[in-house]
C-alpha positions, 0 to 999 in steps of 0.5 A: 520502508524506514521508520519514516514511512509508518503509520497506525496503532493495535491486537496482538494475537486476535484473529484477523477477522477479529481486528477491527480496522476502521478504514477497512470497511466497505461502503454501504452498497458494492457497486463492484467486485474484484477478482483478485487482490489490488496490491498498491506499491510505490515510494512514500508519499505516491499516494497508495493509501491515499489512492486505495482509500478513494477507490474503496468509497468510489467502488464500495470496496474494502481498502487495507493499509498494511502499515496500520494492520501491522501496526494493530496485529503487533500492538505497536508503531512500526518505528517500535517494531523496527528499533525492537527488531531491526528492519530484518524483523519488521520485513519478516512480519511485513511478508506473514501479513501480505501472505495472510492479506493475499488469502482473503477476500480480494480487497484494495491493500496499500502497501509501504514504500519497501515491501519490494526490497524482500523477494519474498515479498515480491513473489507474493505481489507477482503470484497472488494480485494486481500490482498498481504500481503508483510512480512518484519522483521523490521532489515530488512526494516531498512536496505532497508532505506537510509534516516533514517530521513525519518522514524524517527521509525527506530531510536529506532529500539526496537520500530519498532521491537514490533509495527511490532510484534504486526500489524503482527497478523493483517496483517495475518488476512486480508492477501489473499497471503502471501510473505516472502520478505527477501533478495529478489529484488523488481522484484523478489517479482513482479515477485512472486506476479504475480504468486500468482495473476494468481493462486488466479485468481485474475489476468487474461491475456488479449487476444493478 
């Protein structure tokens, strides 16, 4: 992940649990449960906390978006954190977070384009979860931006096309499930994705 791909805001050395996250909250009634983590990966603008968000409404699930967990963890924008300490000392807080995120409660977590780029990282994806890896050309996640200034990458979009290219082996490394999301909506893929969950086994129904 760049600096482009951040989101968010934060509570320095508050607990976990203490750290309110407002979309991490759960719908009002569970209607299913998970056996283990959902680890959502995939280049900028894929959709992964677009696509984790839905799920959590559809299923009453909780979602997490690890860019704005860092983000209320540190008390700071991760484009703070990366000119502070250098994209070394973000990953380095990138791969305590998914660690600590990967021990709780298994939940829907949406995680930034470059958590791939640590091997650590990539251990923690293969050992502890289901990866949903969400695949997106990067011409057509820059045409799912409105705000380019938000992604500054996508103004020199020959770079966007090889940093993908080259994460894209990495991606199918970890990848537990494979969605191609090319022209489709956010519940579309929702909806494809919790088929694939339930298959996978990953994903049960609650008893009514």
């Amino acid at each position: 992940m760049t600096t482009g791909e951040s989101r968010g805001a934060s509570a320095q050395g508050a607990a976990p649990e203490a750290i309110q996250l407002g979309p991490l909250r759960a719908a009002r009634k569970p209607r299913y449960q998970l056996t283990r983590p959902v680890f959502f990966v995939g280049f900028m603008g894929a959709g992964k906390t677009s696509v984790s968000r839905k799920l959590a409404r559809m299923l009453g699930l909780v979602s997490i978006d690890v860019d704005t967990y860092i983000e209320r963890r540190e008390e700071r924008k991760v484009s703070q954190i990366f000119a502070d300490e250098g994209e070394a000392g973000f990953r380095r807080i990138e791969a305590q977070v998914l660690r600590e995120l990967a021990g709780r409660e298994p939940a829907l977590i949406g995680c930034g384009g470059g958590v791939v780029t640590t091997p650590e990282n990539r251990q923690v994806l293969k050992e502890c979860g289901t990866v949903v890896f969400l695949y997106v050309t990067a011409d057509e996640a820059r045409g799912r931006i409105s705000d380019l200034s938000t992604r500054p990458l996508f103004n020199e979009i020959e770079e966007a096309r090889a940093r993908n290219a080259a994460r894209l082996p990495l991606y199918q490394e970890v990848a537990t499930i494979t969605v191609d999301t090319a022209g489709k909506s956010v519940s579309t893929i929702a909806r494809e994705v919790r088929q694939a969950l339930i298959k996978e086994g990953t994903l049960c129904a609650l008893p009514r």
